[in-house]
C-alpha positions as CSV (number, residue, x, y, z in Angstrom):
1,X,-56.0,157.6,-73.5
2,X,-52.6,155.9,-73.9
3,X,-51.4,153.4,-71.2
4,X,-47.9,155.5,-71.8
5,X,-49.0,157.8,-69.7
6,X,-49.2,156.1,-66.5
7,X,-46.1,156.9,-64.3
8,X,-43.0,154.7,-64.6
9,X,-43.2,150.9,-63.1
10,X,-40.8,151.7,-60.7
11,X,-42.3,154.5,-59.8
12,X,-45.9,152.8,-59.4
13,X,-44.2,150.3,-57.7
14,X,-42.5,152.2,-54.9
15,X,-45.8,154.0,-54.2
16,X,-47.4,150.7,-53.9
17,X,-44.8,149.6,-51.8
18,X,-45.4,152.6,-49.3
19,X,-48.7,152.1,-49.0
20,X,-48.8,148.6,-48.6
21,X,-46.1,148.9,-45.7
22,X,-48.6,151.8,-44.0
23,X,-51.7,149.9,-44.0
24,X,-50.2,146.8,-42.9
25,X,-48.4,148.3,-39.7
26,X,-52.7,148.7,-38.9
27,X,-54.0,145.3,-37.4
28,X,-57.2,144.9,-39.2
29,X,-57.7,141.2,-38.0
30,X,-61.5,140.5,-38.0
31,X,-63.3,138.4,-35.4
32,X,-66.1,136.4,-36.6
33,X,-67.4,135.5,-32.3
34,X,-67.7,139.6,-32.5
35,X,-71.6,141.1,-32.3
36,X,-70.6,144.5,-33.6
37,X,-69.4,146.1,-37.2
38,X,-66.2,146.1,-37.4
39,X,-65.7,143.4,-35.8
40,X,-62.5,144.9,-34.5
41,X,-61.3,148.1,-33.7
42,X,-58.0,148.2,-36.2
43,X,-60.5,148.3,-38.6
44,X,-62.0,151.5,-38.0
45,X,-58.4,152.8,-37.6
46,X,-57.4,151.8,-41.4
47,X,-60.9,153.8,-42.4
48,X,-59.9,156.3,-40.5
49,X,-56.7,156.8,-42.3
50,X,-57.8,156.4,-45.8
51,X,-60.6,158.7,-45.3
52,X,-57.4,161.3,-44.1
53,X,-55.7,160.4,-47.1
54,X,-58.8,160.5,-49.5
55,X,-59.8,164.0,-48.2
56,X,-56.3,165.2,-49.2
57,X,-56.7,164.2,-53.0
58,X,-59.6,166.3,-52.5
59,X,-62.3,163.4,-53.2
60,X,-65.9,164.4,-52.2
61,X,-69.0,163.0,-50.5
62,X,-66.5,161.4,-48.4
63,X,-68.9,159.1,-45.2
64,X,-67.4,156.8,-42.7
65,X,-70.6,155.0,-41.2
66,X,-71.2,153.9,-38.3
67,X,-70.2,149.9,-39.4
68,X,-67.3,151.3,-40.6
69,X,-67.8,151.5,-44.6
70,X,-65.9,154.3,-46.1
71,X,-67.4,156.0,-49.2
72,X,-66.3,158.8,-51.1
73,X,-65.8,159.3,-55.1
74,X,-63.1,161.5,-57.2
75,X,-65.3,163.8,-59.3
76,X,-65.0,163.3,-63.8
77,X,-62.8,165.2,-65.0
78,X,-64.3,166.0,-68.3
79,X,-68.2,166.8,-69.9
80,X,-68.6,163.6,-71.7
81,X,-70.8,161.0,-70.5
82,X,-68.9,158.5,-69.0
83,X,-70.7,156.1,-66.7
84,X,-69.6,156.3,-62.5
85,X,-67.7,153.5,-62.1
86,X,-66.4,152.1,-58.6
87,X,-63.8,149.8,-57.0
88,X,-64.4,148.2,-53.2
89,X,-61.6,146.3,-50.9
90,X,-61.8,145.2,-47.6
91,X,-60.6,146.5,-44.7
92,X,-59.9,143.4,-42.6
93,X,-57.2,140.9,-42.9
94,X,-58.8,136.7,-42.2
95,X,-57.9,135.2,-38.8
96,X,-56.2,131.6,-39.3
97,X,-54.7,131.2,-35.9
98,X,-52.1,133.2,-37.0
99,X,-50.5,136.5,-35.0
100,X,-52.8,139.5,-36.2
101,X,-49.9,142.3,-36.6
102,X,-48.3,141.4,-40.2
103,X,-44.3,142.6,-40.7
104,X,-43.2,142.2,-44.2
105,X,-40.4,141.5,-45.9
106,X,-39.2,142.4,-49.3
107,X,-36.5,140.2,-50.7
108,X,-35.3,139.5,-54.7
109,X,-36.5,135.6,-55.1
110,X,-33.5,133.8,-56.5
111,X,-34.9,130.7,-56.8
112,X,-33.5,129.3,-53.1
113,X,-35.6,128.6,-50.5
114,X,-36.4,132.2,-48.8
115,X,-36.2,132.0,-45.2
116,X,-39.3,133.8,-43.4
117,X,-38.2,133.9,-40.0
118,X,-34.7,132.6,-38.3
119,X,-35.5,132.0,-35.0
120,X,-38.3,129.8,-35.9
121,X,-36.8,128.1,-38.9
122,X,-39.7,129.0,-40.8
123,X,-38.8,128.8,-44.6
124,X,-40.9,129.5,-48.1
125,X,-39.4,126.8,-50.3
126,X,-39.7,126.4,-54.0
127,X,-39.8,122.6,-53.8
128,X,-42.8,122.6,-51.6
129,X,-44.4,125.9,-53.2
130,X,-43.4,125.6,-57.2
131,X,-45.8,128.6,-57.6
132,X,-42.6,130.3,-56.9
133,X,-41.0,129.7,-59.5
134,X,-42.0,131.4,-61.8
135,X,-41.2,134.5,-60.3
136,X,-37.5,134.0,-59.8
137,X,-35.0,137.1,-60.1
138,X,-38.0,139.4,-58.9
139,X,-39.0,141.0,-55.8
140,X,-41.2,139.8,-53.4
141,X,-43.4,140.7,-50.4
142,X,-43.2,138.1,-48.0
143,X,-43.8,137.3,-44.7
144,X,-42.2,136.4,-41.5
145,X,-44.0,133.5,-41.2
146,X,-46.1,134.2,-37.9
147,X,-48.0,136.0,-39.8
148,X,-50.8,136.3,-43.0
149,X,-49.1,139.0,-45.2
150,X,-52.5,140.8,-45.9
151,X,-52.3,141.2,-49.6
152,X,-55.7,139.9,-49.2
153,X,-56.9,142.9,-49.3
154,X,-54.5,145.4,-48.6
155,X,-52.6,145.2,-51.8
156,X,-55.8,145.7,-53.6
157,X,-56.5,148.6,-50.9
158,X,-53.1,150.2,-51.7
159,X,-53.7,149.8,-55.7
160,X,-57.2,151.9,-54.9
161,X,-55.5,154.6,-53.4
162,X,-52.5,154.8,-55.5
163,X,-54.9,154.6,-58.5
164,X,-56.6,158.0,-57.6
165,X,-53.4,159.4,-56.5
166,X,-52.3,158.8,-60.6
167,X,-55.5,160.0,-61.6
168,X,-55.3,163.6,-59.6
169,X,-51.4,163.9,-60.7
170,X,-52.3,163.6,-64.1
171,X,-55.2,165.5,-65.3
172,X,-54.7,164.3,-68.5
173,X,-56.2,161.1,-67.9
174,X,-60.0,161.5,-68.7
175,X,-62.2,159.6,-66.2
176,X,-66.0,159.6,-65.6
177,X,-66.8,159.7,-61.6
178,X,-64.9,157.0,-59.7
179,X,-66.1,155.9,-56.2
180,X,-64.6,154.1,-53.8
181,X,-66.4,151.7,-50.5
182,X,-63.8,150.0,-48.1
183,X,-65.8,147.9,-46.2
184,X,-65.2,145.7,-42.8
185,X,-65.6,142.1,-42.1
186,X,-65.4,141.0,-45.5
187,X,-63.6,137.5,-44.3
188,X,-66.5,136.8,-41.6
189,X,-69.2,136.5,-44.2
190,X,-69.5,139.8,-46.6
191,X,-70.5,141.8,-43.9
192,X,-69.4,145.1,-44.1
193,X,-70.6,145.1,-48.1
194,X,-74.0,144.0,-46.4
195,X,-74.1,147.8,-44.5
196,X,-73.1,149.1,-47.5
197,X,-75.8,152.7,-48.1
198,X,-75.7,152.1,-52.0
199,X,-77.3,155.7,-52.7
200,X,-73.6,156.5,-51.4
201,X,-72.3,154.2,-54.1
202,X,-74.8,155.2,-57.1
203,X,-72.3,153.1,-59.6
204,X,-73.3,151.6,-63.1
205,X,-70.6,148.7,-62.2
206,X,-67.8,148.4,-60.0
207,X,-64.9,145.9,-59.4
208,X,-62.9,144.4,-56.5
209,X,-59.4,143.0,-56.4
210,X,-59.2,140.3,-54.7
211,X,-57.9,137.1,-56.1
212,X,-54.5,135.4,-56.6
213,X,-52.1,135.3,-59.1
214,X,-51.4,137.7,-62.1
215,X,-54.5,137.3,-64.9
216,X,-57.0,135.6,-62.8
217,X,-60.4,137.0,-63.8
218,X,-63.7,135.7,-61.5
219,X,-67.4,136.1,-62.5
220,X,-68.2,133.2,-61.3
221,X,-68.6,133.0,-57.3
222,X,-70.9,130.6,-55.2
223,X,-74.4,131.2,-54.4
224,X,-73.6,130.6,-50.5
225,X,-76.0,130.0,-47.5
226,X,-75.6,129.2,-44.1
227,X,-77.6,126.7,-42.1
228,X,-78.3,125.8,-38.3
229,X,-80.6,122.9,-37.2
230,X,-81.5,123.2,-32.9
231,X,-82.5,120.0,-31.6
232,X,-84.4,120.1,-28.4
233,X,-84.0,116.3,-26.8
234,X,-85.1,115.0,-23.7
235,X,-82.6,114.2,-20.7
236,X,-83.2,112.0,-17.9
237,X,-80.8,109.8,-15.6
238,X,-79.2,107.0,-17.2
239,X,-81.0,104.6,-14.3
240,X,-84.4,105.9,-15.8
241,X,-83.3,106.6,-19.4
242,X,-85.1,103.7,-20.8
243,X,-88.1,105.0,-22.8
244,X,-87.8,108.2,-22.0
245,X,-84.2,109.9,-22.6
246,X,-83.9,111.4,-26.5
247,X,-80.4,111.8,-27.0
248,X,-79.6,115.0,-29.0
249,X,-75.9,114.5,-29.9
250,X,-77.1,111.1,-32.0
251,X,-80.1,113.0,-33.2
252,X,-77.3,115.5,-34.9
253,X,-75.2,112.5,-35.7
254,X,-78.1,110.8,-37.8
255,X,-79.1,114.5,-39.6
256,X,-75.3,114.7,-40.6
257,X,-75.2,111.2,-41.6
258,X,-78.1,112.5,-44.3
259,X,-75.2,113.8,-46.7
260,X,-73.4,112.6,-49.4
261,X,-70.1,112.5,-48.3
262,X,-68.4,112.7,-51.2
263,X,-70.4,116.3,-52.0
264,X,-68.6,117.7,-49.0
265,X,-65.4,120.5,-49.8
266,X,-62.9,117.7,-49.5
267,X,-63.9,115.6,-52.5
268,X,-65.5,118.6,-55.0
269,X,-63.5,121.0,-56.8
270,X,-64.2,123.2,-60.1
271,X,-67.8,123.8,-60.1
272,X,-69.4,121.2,-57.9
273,X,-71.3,122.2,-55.0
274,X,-71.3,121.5,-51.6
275,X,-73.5,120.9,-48.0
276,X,-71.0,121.0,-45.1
277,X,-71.4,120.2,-42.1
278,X,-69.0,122.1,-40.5
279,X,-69.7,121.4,-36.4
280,X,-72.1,119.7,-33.7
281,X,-72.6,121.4,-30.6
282,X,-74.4,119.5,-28.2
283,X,-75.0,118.2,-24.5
284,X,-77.7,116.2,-22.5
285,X,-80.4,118.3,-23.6
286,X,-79.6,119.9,-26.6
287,X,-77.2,120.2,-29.6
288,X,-76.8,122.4,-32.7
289,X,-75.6,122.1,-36.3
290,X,-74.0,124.1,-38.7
291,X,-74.1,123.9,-42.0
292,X,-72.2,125.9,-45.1
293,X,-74.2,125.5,-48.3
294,X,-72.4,126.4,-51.7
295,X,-72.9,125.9,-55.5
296,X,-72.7,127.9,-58.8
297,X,-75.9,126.9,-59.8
298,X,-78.7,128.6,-58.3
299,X,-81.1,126.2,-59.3
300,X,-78.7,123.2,-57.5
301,X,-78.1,125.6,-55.0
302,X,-82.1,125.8,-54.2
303,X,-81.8,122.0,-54.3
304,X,-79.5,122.1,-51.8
305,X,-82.1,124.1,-49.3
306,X,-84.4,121.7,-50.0
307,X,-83.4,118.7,-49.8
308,X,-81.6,120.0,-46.0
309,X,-85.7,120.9,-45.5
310,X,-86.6,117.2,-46.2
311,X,-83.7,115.6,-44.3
312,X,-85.2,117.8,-41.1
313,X,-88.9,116.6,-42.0
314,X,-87.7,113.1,-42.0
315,X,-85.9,113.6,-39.0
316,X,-88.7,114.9,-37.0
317,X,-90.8,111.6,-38.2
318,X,-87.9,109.8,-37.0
319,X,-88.0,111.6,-33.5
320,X,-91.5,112.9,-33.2
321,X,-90.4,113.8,-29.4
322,X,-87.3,115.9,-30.3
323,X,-88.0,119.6,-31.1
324,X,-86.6,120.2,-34.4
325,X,-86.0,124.1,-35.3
326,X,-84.1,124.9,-38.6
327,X,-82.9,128.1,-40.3
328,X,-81.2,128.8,-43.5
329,X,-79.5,131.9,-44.6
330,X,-78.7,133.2,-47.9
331,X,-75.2,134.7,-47.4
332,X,-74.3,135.7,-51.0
333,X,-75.0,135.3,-54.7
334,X,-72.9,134.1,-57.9
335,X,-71.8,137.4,-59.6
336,X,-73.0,135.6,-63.1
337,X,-76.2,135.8,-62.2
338,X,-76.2,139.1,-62.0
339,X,-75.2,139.6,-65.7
340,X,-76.9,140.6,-68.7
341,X,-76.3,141.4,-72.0
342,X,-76.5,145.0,-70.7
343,X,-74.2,145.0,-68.6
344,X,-71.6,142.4,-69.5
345,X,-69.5,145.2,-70.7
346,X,-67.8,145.0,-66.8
347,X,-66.3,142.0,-67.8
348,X,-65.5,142.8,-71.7
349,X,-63.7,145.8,-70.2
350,X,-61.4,143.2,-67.7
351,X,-60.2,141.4,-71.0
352,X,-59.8,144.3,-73.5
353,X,-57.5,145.4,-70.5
354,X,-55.6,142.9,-70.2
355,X,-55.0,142.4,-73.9
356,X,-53.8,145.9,-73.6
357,X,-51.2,145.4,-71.0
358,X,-50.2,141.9,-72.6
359,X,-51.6,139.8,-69.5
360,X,-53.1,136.3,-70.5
361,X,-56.2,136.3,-68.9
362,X,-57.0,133.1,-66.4
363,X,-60.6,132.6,-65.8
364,X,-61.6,130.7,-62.8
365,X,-64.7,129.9,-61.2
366,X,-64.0,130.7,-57.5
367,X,-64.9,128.6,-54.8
368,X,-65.3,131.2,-52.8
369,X,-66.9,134.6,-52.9
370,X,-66.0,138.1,-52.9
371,X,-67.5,141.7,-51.8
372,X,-68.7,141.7,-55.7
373,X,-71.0,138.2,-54.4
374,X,-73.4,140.8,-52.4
375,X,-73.1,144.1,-54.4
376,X,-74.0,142.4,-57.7
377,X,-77.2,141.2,-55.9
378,X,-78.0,145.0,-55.5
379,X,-78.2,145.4,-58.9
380,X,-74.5,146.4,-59.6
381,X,-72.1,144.1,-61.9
382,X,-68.9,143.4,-59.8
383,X,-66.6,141.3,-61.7
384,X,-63.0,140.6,-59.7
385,X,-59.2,140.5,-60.7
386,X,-56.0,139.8,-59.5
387,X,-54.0,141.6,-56.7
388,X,-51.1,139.2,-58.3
389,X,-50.5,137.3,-54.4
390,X,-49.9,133.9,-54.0
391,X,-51.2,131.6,-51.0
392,X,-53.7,133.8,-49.5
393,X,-54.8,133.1,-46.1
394,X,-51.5,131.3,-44.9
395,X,-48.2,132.2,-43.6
396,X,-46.9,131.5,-47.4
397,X,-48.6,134.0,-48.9
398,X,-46.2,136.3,-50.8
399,X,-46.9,139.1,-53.5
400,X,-44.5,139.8,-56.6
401,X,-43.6,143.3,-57.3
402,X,-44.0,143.3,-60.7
403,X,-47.8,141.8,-60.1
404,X,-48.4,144.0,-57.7
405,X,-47.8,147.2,-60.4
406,X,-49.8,145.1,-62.9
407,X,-52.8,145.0,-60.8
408,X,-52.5,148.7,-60.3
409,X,-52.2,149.2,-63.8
410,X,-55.3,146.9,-64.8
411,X,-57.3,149.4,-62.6
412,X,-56.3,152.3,-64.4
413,X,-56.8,151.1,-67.9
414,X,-60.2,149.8,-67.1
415,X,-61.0,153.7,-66.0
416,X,-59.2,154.1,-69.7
417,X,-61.6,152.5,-70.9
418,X,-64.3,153.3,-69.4
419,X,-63.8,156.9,-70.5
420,X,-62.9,155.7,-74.0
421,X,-66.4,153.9,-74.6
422,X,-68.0,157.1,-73.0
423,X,-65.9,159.6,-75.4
424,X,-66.9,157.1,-78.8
């Protein structure tokens, strides 16, 4: 298959575009205080309207659970033996105390600062955001500043569907079975990917799209846990403390004075890990404490458990009195774990694309995790790429055009090549 064969970039892009305008007109918002999946009612509207727009490119098995995971996949196209391949985005957008319903704007960058929003003198600037720069004399999707602009993740779900649109306009594009999952709640903790029925989503490998700029490549995510210590104290009058009050809120103070403040987010970067503790809840009689554990290396990261496990043991010798209860969660996995020499051909695929398409690849180790974090714990390879935004998760955010088509592009040339390795 020739990459000449893909639609014009214009053409690619204005579909984009179109999409990209629909599904962000939906407020998909998440809520991480909610008890149900989704989280929030927008979400289940977006899955709602891609599983409309999915059953009119005729795609089969489509299922919108319960928890609000979409499946479906676009049948092969052709008797060879090409493996099922899948892509997965997010549904919601991430809540950082901005206004949930996103308006964006599309405006040619000329290398001036691009004002956002008027009334509120709210400006992108290129002297405060040089990751501009580069991008001057193109257009860009930005926002109006009260607002995230939800590239993360509805560029990448606008690239899915605009993908298969391609693939069922031209049915001279050979591709193997291609499944889709959109999945909720992906900014409160991977949860929607954690409902995921995987028989729905039987995949040899599969990728998301959802990092930054154009070329970024990630197969390297955090192992990531969560923990919470209870402490159960003892409260009594301050005219009869003496001897007998055991005052939770310093009991919390003393566990979180355990860590090495300088392995807390603030002072690591690259691959260093991470305990932080990220609040204490307490009163008179008892106080709480959370905890976020991350590292790329599982074996550190196991270090990390434990050595939480002995700072509560010594604690409790401390304050024999206090009830001490601790839980720790394993939220997700590093995606390099879950690689082998079997199935490293997922990533090989990402580069050979690129090469194709004349991107310069940029590797990073995320600090962070994506969708892929869980699903490549379930036995399923789930390297990530670029949507080609900028700032994610802030009012800056802003997604080139031209980016924008290459991330598009990337996905259908790693179906290209999927089918060209099944064909050899």
């Amino acid at each position: 298959m020739s990459i000449n064969l893909y639609p014009d970039d214009n053409i690619l892009q204005e579909a984009l575009v179109t999409r990209f305008l629909r599904y962000t007109s939906i407020s998909s918002q998440s809520d991480a205080s909610s008890t149900i999946v989704p989280s929030t009612p927008g979400q289940r509207e977006l899955a709602e309207l891609l599983k409309e727009e999915l059953t009119s490119m005729g795609l089969h098995n489509l299922h919108l659970s319960e928890y609000g995971v979409l499946t479906g996949y676009l049948p092969k196209n052709c008797e060879s033996s090409i493996p099922s391949m899948g892509f997965c985005a997010h549904l919601d957008t991430v809540d950082v105390g901005l206004r949930p319903s996103i308006r964006p704007q599309r405006v040619t960058f000329t290398g001036a600062p691009i004002c956002l929003n008027k009334e509120e003198q709210i400006y992108l600037d290129p002297a405060e955001h040089p990751e501009l720069l580069p991008y001057k004399g193109q257009e860009i999707l930005v926002t109006d500043g009260l607002s995230v602009l939800g590239a993360d993740n509805k560029a990448t779900i606008s690239t899915i569907m605009t993908t298969l649109q391609v693939l069922r306009d031209t049915p001279s594009l050979l591709h193997g079975d291609i499944y889709v999952a959109f999945v909720p709640d992906e900014e409160i903790g991977l949860v929607g990917a954690k409902h995921m029925d995987f028989s729905r989503f039987p995949v040899q490998f599969a990728y998301t799209i959802d990092s930054c700029e154009i070329g970024e490549v990630v197969y390297q995510t955090f192992n990531a846990g969560q923990g919470t210590l209870t402490i159960e104290g003892v409260s009594a009058h301050p005219m009869s403390a003496k001897g007998v009050l055991l005052n939770p809120t310093l009991i919390a103070v003393d566990f979180a004075n355990y860590f090495n403040r300088l392995e807390t987010p603030e002072n690591t970067d690259g691959t260093d890990g991470y305990i932080w503790v990220q609040a204490i809840n307490s009163n008179q009689r008892t106080a709480t404490v959370s905890l976020n554990i991350r590292d790329h290396h599982k074996d550190r990261y196991e270090a990390k458990k434990a050595y939480i496990r002995e700072a509560v043991n010594f604690l409790q010798k401390r304050y024999p009195r206090a009830k001490l209860t601790l839980t720790i969660d394993d939220v997700y996995g590093n995606i390099e774990d879950a690689i082998t020499p079997d199935n490293h051909y997922a990533i090989d695929y990402v580069y050979q694309a690129m090469d194709r398409l004349g991107i310069t690849p940029k590797t990073i180790a995320m600090r962070g995790g994506t969708d892929g974090s869980y699903i490549s714990t379930q036995g399923i390879p789930t390297p990530n790429f670029f949507t080609g935004a900028h700032n994610f998760h802030s009012r800056n955010e802003f997604l080139p055009l031209p980016s924008f088509v290459a991330s598009c592009k990337m996905a259908l040339t790693l179906i290209a090549l999927t089918a060209e390795q099944g064909n050899a």
